[in-house]
C-alpha positions as CSV (number, residue, x, y, z in Angstrom):
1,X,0.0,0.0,0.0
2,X,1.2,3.6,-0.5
3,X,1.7,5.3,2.5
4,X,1.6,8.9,1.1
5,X,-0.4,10.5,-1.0
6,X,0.1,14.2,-2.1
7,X,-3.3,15.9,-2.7
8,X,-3.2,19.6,-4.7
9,X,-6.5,20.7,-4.2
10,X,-7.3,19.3,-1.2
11,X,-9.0,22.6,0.4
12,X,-12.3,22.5,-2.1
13,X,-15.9,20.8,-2.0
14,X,-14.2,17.6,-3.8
15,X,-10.9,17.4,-1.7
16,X,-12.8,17.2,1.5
17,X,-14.1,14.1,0.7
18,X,-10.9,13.0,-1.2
19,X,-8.8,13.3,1.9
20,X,-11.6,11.7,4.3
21,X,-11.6,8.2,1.8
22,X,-8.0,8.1,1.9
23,X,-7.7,8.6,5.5
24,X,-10.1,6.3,6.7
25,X,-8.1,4.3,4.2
26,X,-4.9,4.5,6.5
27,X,-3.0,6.8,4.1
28,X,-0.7,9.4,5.4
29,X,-2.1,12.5,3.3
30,X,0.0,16.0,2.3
31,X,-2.3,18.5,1.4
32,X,-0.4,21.0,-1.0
33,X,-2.5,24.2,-1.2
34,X,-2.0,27.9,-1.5
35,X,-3.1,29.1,1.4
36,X,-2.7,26.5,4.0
37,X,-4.6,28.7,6.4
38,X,-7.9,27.8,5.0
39,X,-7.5,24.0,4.7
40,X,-6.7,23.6,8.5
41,X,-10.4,21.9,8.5
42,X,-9.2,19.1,7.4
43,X,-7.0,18.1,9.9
44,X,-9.8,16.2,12.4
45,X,-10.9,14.4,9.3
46,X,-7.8,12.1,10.2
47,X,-6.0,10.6,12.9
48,X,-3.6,13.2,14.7
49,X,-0.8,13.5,12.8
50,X,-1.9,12.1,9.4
51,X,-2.6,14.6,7.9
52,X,-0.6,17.6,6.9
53,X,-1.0,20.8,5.4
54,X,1.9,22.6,3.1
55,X,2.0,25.9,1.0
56,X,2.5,24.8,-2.5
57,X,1.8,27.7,-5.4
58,X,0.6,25.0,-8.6
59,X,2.0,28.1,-11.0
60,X,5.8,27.7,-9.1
61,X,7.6,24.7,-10.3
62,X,9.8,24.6,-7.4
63,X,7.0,24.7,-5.0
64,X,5.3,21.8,-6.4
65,X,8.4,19.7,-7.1
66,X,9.3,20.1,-2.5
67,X,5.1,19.2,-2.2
68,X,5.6,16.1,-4.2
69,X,8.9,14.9,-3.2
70,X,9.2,11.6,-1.1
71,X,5.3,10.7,-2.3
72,X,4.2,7.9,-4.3
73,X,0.8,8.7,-5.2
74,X,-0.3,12.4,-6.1
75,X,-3.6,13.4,-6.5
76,X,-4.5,16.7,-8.4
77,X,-7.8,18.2,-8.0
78,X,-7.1,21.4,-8.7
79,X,-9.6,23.3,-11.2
80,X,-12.1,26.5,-11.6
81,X,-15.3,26.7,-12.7
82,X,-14.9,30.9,-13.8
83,X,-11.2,32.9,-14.3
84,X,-9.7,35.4,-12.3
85,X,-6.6,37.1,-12.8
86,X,-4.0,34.4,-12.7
87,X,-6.4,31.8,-11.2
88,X,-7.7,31.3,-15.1
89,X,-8.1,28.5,-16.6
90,X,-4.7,27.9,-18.9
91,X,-2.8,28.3,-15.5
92,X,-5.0,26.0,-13.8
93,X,-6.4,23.6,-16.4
94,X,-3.5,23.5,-18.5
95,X,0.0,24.8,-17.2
96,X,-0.3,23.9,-13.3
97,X,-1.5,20.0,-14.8
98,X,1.3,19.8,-16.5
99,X,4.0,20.8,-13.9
100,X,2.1,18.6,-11.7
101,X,2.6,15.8,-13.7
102,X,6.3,16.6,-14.8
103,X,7.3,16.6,-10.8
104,X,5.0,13.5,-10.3
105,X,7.7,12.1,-12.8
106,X,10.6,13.5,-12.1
107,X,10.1,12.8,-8.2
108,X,9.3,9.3,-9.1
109,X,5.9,8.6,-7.9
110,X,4.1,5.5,-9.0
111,X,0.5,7.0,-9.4
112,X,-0.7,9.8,-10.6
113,X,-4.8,10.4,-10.6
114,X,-5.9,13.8,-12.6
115,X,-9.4,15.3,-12.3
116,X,-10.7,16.3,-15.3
117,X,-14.4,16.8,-16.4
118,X,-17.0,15.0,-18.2
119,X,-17.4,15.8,-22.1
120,X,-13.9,18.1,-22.4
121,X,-13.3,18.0,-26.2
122,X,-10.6,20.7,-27.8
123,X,-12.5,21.7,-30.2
124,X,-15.6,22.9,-27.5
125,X,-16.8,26.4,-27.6
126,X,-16.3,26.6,-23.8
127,X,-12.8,27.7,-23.0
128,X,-13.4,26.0,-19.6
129,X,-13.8,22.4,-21.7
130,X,-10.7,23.2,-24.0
131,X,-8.7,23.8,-21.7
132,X,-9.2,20.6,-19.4
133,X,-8.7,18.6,-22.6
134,X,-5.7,20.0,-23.1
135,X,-4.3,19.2,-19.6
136,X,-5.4,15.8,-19.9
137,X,-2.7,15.6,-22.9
138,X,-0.3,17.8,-21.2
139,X,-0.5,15.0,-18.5
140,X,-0.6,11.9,-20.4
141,X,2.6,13.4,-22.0
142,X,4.8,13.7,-18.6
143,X,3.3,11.1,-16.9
144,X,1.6,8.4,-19.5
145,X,0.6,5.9,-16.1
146,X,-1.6,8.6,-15.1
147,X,-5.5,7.7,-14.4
148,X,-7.6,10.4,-15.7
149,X,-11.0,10.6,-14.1
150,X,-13.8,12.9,-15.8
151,X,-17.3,13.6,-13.5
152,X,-20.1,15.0,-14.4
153,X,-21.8,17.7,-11.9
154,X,-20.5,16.6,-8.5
155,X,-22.9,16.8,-5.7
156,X,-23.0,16.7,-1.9
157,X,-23.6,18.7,1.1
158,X,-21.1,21.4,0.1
159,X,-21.7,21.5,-3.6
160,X,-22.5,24.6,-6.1
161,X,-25.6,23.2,-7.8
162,X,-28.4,22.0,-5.7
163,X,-27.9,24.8,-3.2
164,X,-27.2,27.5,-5.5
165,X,-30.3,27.0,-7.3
166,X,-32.5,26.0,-4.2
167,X,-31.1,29.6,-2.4
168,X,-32.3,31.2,-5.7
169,X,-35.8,29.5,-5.2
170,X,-35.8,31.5,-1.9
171,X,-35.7,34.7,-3.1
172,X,-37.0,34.6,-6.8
173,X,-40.1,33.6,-8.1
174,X,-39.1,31.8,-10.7
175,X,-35.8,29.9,-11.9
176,X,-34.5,30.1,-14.8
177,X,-33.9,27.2,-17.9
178,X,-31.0,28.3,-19.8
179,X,-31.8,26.6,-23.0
180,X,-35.0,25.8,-22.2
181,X,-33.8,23.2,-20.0
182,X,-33.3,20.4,-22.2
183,X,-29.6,20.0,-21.4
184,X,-29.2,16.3,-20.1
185,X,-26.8,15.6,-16.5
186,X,-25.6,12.5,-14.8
187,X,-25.1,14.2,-11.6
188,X,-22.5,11.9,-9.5
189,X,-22.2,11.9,-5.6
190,X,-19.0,13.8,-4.4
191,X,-18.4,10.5,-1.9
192,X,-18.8,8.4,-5.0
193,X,-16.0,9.8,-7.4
194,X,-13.8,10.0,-3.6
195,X,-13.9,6.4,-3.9
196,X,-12.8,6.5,-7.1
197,X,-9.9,7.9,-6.5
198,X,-9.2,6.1,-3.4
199,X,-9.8,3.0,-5.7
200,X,-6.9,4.7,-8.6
201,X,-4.4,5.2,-5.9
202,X,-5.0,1.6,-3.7
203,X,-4.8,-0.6,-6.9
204,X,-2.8,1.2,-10.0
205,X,-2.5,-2.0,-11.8
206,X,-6.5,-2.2,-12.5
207,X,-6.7,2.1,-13.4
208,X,-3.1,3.0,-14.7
209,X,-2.9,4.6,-18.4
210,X,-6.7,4.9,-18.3
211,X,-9.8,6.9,-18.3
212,X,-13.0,6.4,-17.0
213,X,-16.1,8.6,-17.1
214,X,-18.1,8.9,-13.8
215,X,-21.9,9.9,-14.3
216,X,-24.4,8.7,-11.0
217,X,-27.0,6.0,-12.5
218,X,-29.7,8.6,-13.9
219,X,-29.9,11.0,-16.6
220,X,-31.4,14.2,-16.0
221,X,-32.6,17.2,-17.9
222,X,-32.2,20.6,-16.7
223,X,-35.4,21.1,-15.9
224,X,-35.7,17.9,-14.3
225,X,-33.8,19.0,-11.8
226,X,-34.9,22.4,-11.3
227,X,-38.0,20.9,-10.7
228,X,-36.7,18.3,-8.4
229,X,-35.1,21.1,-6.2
230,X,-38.5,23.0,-5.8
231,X,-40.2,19.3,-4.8
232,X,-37.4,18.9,-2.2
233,X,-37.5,22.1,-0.9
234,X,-41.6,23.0,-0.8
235,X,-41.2,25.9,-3.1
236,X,-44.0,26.9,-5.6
237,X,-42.0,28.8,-8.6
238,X,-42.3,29.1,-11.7
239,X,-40.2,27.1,-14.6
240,X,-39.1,30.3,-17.4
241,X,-37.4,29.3,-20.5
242,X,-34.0,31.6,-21.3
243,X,-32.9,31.0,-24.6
244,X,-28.8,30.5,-24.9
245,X,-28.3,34.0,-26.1
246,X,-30.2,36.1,-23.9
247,X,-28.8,33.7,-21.2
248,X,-24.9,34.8,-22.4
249,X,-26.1,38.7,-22.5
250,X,-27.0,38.0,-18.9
251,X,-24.1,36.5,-18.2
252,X,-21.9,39.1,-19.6
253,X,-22.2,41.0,-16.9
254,X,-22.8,38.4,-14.0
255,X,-19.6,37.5,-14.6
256,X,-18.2,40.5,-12.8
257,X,-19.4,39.8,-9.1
258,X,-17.4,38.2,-7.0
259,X,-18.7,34.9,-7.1
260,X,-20.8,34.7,-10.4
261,X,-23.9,33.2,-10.4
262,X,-23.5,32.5,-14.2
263,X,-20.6,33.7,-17.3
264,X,-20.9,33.1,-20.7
265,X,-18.1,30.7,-20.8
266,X,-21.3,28.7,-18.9
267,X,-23.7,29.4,-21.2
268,X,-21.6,27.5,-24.1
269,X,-20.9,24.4,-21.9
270,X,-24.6,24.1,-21.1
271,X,-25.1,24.0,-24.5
272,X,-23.8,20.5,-24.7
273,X,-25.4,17.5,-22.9
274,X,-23.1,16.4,-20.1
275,X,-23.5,12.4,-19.9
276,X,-21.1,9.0,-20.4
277,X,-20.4,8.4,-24.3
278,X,-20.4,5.2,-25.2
279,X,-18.1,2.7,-24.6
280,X,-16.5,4.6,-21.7
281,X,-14.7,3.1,-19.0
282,X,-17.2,3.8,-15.6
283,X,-17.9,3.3,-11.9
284,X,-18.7,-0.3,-13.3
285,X,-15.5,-0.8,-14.2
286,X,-13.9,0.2,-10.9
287,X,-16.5,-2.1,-9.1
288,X,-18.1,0.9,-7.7
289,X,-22.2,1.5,-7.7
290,X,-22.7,4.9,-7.6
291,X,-25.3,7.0,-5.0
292,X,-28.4,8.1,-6.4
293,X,-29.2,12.2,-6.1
294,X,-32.5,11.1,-4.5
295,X,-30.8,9.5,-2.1
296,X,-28.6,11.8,-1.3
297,X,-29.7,15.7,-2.1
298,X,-33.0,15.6,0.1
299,X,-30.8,14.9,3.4
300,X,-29.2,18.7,2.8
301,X,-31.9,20.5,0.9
302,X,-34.4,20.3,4.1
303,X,-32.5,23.8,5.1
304,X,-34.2,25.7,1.9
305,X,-37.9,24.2,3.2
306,X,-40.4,27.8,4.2
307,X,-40.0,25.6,8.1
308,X,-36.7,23.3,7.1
309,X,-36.9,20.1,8.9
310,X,-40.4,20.6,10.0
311,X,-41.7,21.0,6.8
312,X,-43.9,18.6,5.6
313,X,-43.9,17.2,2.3
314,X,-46.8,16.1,0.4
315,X,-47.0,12.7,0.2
316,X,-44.9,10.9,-2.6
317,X,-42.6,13.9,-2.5
């Protein structure tokens, strides 16, 4: 068994439950983030001692290369969903994979497991999209063993999805269907694609030099599961159609607050469905059965209920 494992991107919604499988796995865990500051959380999530926190910039070579050193496993979660300033996505998605990778290497580390994102194609209209597929090559180039491991929409307790748009259902009468809401999702459990990485880094031999797509067992449309959210959280709104290009004017100037509800680069990645192709490597494959998001969302959307745990649902809700 490897006995440490160097996470980058340990400090986000995914990494907590990243470090949490491999520590109730017995692994000794380094978390390499920026700021280690904010990712002090994570210690109680192991045993005292198991789990440590070091500064590592991905965009400094040098950094990286100390963070990585002496590990045999590396982990790199590390990604963003909008840019800003140098946290954009051809530093993130492209250049900080690739150094990543090349000190994975160079240190001599035996596994290598890169996040990446379901249906990333170069030739995608979203720059978010192009850029992940180009540090999946990047990677495959300096470290060819590497496991490559593409979600769609992660969820859990934490996530960016169910309890964006269910805090949206408190205080709007309406939500909005970008597309009129026919985009489909195979929402997958954050815990689910944890133990997909936990599985990459405990047995290289079965996931090494591969990909596999992770989608949960259901395909959704968007308005699906808008209208799933307003079950789960007793909400009456209304479902409004926004077609893509009044979606991306919108956008154009979401994208300036702080954290942005919605950018354009968005608006071009919901044009495309975000599912398993065919043929892909899966959970199946890594004898995992993934969580359902009805058994799963309803235990952390009760908080957006009018009375939140007291509320009662109508029956066959």
């Amino acid at each position: 068994m490897t006995s440490l494992v160097t996470v980058f991107g340990g400090s986000g919604f995914l990494g907590r439950h990243v470090i949490r499988a491999l520590a109730d796995a017995g692994y000794r865990i380094r978390v390499a983030v920026r700021r280690p500051n904010l990712a002090n959380y994570l210690l109680p999530t192991g045993q005292v001692g198991q789990i440590q926190i070091v500064k590592a910039n991905v965009l400094k070579p040098k950094e990286v290369a100390a963070a990585v050193n002496g590990t045999e496993a590396v982990v790199n979660l590390v990604g963003v969903l909008y840019a800003r300033g140098r946290q954009n996505f051809e530093n993130l998605h492209v250049k900080a994979a690739e150094t990543i990778a090349t000190a994975a290497k160079k240190e001599g580390a035996s596994v290598l497991v890169h996040m990446s994102s379901m249906g990333v194609s170069p030739e995608s209209p979203s720059a978010y999209a192009r850029t992940k597929a180009t540090g999946e090559w990047r990677v495959r180039e300096a470290f060819p063993a590497a496991t490559i491991l593409r979600p769609s929409i992660v969820f859990g307790p934490e996530d960016e999805f169910f309890n964006r748009f269910a805090t949206l259902a408190r205080y709007l009468p309406f939500l909005p269907l970008i597309g009129g809401g026919r985009t489909r999702f195979q929402p997958v459990f954050a815990g689910d694609v944890a133990a997909a990485v936990l599985r990459a880094v405990a047995d290289p031999a079965l996931t090494r030099g591969r990909a596999y797509e992770l989608g949960g067992p259901t395909v959704y449309t968007f308005r699906e599961l808008m209208a799933f959210i307003l079950k789960e959280t007793a909400r009456q709104r209304r479902l409004i159609g926004i077609p893509f290009w009044l979606a991306s004017l919108e956008a154009s100037w979401l994208q300036f607050l702080p954290n942005p509800p919605l950018t354009p680069d968005q608006v071009r990645l919901l044009r495309q469905d975000n599912v398993m192709s065919a043929g892909a490597l899966t959970f199946s494959d890594l004898g995992i059965q993934p969580d359902s998001v009805e058994a799963i969302v309803p235990n952390y959307l009760w908080r957006f209920r009018p009375r939140g745990q007291y509320q009662t649902l109508p029956r066959g809700a």
